[in-house]
C-alpha positions as CSV (number, residue, x, y, z in Angstrom):
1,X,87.8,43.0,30.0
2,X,85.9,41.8,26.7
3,X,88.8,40.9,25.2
4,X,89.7,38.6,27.6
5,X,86.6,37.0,28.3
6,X,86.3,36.2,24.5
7,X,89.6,34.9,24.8
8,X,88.3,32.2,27.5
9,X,85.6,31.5,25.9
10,X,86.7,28.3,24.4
11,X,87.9,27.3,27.9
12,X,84.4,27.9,29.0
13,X,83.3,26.0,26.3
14,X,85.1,23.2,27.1
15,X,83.7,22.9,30.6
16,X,80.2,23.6,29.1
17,X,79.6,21.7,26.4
18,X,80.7,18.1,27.8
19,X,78.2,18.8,31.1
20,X,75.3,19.7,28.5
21,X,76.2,16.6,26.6
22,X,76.4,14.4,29.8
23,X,72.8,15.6,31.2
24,X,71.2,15.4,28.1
25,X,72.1,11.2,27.7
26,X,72.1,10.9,31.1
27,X,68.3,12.2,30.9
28,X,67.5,10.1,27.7
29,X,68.2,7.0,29.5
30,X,72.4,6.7,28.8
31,X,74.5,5.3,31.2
32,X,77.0,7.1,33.1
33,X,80.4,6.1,31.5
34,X,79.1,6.1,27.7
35,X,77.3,9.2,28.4
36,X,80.8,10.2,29.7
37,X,82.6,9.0,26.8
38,X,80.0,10.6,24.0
39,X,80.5,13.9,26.3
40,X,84.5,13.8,25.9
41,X,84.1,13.5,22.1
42,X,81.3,16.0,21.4
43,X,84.2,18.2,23.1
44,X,86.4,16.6,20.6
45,X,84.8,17.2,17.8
46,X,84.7,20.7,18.0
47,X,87.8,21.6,19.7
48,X,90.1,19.6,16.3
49,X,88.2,21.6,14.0
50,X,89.1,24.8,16.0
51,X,92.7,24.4,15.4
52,X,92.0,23.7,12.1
53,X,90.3,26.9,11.1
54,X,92.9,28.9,13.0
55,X,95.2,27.1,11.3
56,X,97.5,27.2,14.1
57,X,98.5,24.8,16.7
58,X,96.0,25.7,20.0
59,X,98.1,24.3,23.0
60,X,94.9,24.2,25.0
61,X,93.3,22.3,22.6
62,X,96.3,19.7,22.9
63,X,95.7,19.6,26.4
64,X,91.8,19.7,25.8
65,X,92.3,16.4,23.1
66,X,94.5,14.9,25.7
67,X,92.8,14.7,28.6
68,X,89.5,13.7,26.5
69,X,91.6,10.6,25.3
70,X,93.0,9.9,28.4
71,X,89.7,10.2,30.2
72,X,88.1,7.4,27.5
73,X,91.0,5.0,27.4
74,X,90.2,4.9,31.3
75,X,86.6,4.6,30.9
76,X,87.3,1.7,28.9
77,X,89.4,-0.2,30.7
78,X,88.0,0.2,34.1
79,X,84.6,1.4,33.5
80,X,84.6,3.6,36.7
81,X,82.6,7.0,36.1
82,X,84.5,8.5,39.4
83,X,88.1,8.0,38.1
84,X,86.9,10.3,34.7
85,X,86.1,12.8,37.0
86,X,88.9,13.1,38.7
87,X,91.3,14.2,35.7
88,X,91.1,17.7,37.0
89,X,92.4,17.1,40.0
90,X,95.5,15.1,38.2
91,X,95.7,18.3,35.9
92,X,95.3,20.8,37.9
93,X,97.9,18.8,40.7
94,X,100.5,19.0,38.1
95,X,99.5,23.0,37.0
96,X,99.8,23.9,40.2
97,X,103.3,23.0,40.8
98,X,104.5,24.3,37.7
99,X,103.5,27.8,38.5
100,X,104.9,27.5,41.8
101,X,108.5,25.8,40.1
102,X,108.0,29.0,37.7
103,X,108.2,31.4,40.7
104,X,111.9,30.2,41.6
105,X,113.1,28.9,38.0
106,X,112.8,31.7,35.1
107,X,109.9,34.3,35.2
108,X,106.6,33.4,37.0
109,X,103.6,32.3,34.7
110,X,101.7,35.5,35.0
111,X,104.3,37.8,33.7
112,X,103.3,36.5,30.1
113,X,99.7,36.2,31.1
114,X,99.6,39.9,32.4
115,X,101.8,41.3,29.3
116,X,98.7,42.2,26.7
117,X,97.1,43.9,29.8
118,X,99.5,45.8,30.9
119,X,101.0,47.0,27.9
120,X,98.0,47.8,25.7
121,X,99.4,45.8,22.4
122,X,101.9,48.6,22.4
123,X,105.6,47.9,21.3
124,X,107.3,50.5,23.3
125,X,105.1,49.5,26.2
126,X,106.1,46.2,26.0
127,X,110.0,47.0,25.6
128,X,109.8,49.3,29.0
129,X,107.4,46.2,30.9
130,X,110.6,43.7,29.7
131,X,112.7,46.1,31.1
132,X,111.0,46.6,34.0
133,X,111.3,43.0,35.0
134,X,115.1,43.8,35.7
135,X,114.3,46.9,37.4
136,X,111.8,46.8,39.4
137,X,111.8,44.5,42.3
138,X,108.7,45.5,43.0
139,X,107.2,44.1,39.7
140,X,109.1,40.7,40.6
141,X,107.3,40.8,44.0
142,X,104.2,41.2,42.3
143,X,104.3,38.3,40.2
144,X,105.6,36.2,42.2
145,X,102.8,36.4,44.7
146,X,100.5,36.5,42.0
147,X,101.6,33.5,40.8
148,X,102.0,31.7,44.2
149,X,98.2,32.9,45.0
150,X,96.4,31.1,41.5
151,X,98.7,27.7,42.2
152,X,97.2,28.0,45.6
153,X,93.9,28.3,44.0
154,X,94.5,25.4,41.6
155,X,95.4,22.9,44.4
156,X,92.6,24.0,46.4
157,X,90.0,23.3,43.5
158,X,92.0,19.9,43.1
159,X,91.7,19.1,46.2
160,X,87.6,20.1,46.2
161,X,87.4,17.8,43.3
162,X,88.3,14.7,45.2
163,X,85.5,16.1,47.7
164,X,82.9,16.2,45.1
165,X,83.6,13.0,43.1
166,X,83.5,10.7,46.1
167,X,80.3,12.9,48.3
168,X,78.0,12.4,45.4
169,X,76.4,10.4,42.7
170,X,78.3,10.8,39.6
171,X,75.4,12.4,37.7
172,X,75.4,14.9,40.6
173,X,79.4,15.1,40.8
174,X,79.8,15.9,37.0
175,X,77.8,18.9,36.9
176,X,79.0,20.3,40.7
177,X,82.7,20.1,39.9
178,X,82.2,22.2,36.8
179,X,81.0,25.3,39.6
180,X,83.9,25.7,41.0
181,X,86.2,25.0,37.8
182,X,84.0,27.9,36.6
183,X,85.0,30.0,39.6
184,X,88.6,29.3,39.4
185,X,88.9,31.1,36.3
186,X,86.7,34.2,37.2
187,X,88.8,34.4,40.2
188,X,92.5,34.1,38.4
189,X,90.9,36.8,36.1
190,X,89.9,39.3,38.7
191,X,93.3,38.6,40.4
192,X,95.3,39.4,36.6
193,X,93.2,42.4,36.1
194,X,93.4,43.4,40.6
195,X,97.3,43.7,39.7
196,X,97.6,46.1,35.9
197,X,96.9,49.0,37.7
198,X,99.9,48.7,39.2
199,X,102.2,46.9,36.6
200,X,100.8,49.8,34.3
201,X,102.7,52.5,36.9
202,X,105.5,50.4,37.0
203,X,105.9,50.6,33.0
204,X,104.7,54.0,32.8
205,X,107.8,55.3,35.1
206,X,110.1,53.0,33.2
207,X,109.1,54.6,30.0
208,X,109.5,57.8,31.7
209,X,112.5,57.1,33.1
210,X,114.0,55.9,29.4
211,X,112.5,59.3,27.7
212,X,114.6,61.3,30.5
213,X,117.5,59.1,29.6
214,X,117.4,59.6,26.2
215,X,117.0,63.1,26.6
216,X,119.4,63.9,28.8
217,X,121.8,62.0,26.2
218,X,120.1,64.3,23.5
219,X,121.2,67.3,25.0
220,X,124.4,66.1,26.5
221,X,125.0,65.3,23.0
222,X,124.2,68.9,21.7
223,X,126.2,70.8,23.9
224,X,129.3,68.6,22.8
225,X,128.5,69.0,19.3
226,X,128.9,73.0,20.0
């Protein structure tokens, strides 16, 4: 669990940091779309050099840099607060569909968000879960609904957002979308982690079902060999 919630820190960051840095200007006096604007690049300016010291290109950083430029190129030109806010909704539109698209097309999105937690870093873990996949319809079934249940999840926080932008002053809307942005990650969390209890048994019987194999072939083998 601590390993994963380090791992989203910087996706926590990046909904943190741009509030604190909104609030703050907005307190000193700032106007709502500059304060906007300085908020986007204070996030910036931290998530660049982030890549750069893991030397290593962060596709959530990518998306972070993207949406940050997108969001000031339409500050700029239309100077409307509310339409900034609503990237997430744009974003999160678009996510949504792709994990549903992934649950039809290919392998759904959490089986490679669920691998480290279900097979402990472990190679031969990791080789039976892959094989499992083929196996088990069971695992499929799993996934699948998992996956089905966060795009759900996704579109409903969109669709909040769009609430929240246009119910409230933007000083107020900036700071309440971030609550349930927040919430939407706890709760895809607790959903990966409700499900590795069960993926684990489902590895650990096709590990056990390989060692039986191989076993069996072992001895078959020796009583030939005699």
């Amino acid at each position: 669990m601590i390993r994963t919630l380090r791992a989203l820190l910087p996706t926590l960051s990046d909904l943190i940091v741009p509030t604190v840095v909104y609030y703050l200007l907005h307190w000193l006096g700032v106007a709502d779309v500059p304060a906007l604007i300085t908020a986007c690049a204070a996030t910036a300016g931290y998530t660049v050099p982030r890549m750069i010291r893991g030397r290593r290109v962060d596709v959530l950083g990518l998306l972070v840099i993207a949406e940050l430029t997108a969001t000031v190129v339409l500050l700029a030109v239309s100077g409307d607060a509310r339409l900034a806010l609503l990237r997430p909704t744009v974003y999160l539109t678009v996510a949504a569909a792709v994990f549903l698209l992934s649950c039809w097309r290919g392998r759904p999105l959490t089986y490679t968000g669920a691998t480290p937690m279900a097979t402990k870093g472990e190679a031969e873990r990791a080789a039976a879960y892959e094989r499992s996949w083929h196996n088990s319809p069971q695992m499929r079934a799993i996934h699948r609904r998992l996956t089905a249940g966060i795009a759900a999840a996704m579109f409903g926080y969109a669709m909040l957002n769009v609430v929240i932008v246009y119910s409230y002053p933007v000083s107020q809307a900036d700071g309440l979308q971030k609550v349930p942005g927040i919430a939407l990650i706890l709760a895809v969390l607790v959903m990966l982690r409700s499900r590795i209890p069960r993926l684990s048994r489902i590895v650990d019987a096709e590990q056990q079902r390989s060692t039986d194999t191989s076993q069996s072939s072992t001895a078959y083998g020796g009583k030939l060999a005699r």
